[in-house]
C-alpha positions, 0 to 999 in steps of 0.5 A: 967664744970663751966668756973671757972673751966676753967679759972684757967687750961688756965691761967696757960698754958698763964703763962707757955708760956708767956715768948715765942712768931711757931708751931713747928715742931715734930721730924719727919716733919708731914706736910705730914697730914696737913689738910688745905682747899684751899683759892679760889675766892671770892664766889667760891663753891667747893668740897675739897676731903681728902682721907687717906689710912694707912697701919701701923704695930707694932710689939713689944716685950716692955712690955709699949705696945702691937703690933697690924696692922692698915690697912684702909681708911678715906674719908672726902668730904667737900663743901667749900665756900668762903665768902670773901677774908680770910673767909672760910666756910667747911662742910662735912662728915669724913668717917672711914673704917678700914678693917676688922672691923665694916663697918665704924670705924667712920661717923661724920660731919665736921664743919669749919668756918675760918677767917684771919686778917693780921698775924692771923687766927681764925677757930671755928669748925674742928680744923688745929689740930692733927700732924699739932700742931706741938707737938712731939711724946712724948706729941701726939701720931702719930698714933691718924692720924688714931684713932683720926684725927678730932679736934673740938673747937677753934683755934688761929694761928699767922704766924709772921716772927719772929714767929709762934703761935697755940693756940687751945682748943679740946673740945672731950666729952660734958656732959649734966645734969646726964652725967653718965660720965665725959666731956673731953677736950684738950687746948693748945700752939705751939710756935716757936721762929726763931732767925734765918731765911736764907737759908741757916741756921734755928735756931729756938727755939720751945716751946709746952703747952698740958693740958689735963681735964677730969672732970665736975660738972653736971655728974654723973660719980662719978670719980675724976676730972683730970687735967695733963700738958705735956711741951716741950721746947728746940732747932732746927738747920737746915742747907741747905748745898749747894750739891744738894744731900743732902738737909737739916741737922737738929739737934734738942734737946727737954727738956719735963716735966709732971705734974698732978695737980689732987687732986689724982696724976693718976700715977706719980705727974711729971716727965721729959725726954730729946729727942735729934734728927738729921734728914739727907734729901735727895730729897725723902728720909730720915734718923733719928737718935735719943735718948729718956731718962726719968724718971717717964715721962707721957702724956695722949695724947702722944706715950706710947713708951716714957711713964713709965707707960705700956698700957697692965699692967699699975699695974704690969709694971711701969718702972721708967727709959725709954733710947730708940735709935731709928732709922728712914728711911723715904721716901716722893714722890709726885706721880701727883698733888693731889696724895702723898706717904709716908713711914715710919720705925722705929727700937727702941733699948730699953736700959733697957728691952733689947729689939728690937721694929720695926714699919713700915707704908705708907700711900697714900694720895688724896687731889682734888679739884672740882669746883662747882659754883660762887655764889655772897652771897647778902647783904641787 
């Protein structure tokens, strides 16, 4: 693809959110899958271990998507060394088992090179991306921490007291001369503005870019180029009331718009929805209650849950409205220092088929950490 092309799709998402200045959270806090490596000492050498073993299950009567059981495991060792204070180099190899199918649903290498400076950070290579952008189910799919869990390309992020920034580009498909398909990519803004930022009371207004690109000059492929944006903003208020009990309340309401700027809309031209949410934690455990509305509402990369068009049937159902209840129970516990588990419910109420989802997964995490050697880089 020319940069001409790409020139027009970045400035449009820096117009977009030029007015804003975290990522932002999703309605479910993800932090559970932040892929992160470790800061060591300078010259330190060490083997970084993620481990993610995934059991999730849909069952669904909707007539937008299909049920279907994902049971299996990702393993993804990572040499790590540190060349200076704030400069990390990773590289490894992401391993993909689902059992019962091929003997590895995906084996690829991982490539990372990080740097901070003050408030910012910038790594090329194996993206902090997926659920840790930050972006809600509407607009990404949660279930990709399984079928699509790396992201490769660049990616800024500011940590500020007043806010947070992710600004990333997910390059997925090359194209070379005579490509007999399209390239592919994703660009992107996280922003989330804290007003207010106490112990006791959070109030954060969060705001989210996702433009998604397939196209190209030198391939052969023949399909039109599409270009589709999906935009988030609204409100988040948590409250930390003072019984140990309960630890946090958190209200949150989410406006989404869709547009597809293709010469030939794929679907709809635009669309929008309305998420609202309130989320109880306790220690461990976790309730959520929310309400999706919206019409004529599309992402690529989002849960088809929320989207109008079916993935099963996209030319029989189409479905202008979509009023979902869900309601949530979750439950987090770290089992020793590097071990963590995670379960997770959810039952939606569709309003106008009438009909009853369910989906429930957990997920036991291994994240270690071995020690390997110091080694002093020389400098001529």
């Amino acid at each position: 693809m020319k940069v001409q092309s790409i020139i027009p799709i970045i400035l449009l998402i820096v117009i977009k959110c030029s007015f804003l200045t975290s990522k932002t959270y999703a309605q479910m806090d993800n932090s559970y899958f932040s892929w992160k490596r470790l800061n060591q000492n300078k010259g330190d050498l060490s083997l970084q271990v993620e481990n993610l073993n995934y059991f999730r299950n849909v069952e669904y009567k909707t007539v937008v998507d299909e049920g279907r059981t994902l049971l299996g495991v990702q393993f993804v060792p990572e040499l790590v060394y540190q060349i200076g204070p704030r400069t990390t180099w990773s590289a490894g190899l992401f391993i993909q088992r689902d059992f019962g199918g091929e003997p590895f649903e995906k084996a690829e290498p991982t490539f990372q090179l990080k740097h901070g400076f003050g408030n910012s950070t910038f790594l090329f290579g194996r993206l902090e991306g997926n659920m840790d952008h930050g972006l809600i189910e509407p607009i990404i799919d949660p279930e990709r921490v399984i079928f699509d869990r790396t992201e490769n390309g660049f990616q800024y992020l500011l940590n500020h007291r007043f806010v947070n920034m992710d600004v990333w580009l997910d390059w997925q498909t090359a194209i070379y001369q005579n490509s007999p398909f399209r390239e592919e990519f994703d660009a992107g803004v996280s922003t989330r503005i804290k007003l207010i930022e106490k112990d006791s009371i959070k109030l954060h207004f969060p705001a989210t870019v996702l433009a998604t690109h397939k196209g190209g000059e030198i391939d052969t492929s023949h399909q039109q180029a599409v270009s589709q944006f999906a935009f988030s903003y609204g409100t988040e208020l948590t409250l930390v009331p003072k019984s140990s009990v309960l630890k946090s309340i958190r209200f949150g309401l989410v406006f989404n718009n869709y547009e597809d700027v293709s010469n030939r809309a794929i679907t709809f031209r635009d669309g929008l929805g309305q998420l609202a949410y309130l989320d109880l934690k306790w220690s461990h455990f976790g309730t959520q209650f929310s309400y999706w509305d919206s019409h004529q509402f599309e992402a690529s990369s989002g849960d088809v849950l929320y989207h109008t068009t079916s993935r099963q049937n996209p030319l029989r159902y189409t479905l202008d409205y979509r009023k979902l209840w869900m309601f949530r129970l979750y439950f987090e516990k770290q089992m020793s220092d590097d071990l963590n588990f995670l379960f997770r419910s959810n039952l939606i109420r569709d309003v106008h088929e009438e009909t009853v989802d369910f989906i429930a997964e957990f997920y036991l995490r291994w994240t270690p950490t071995f020690h390997i050697a110091h080694i002093d880089a020389q400098s001529n």
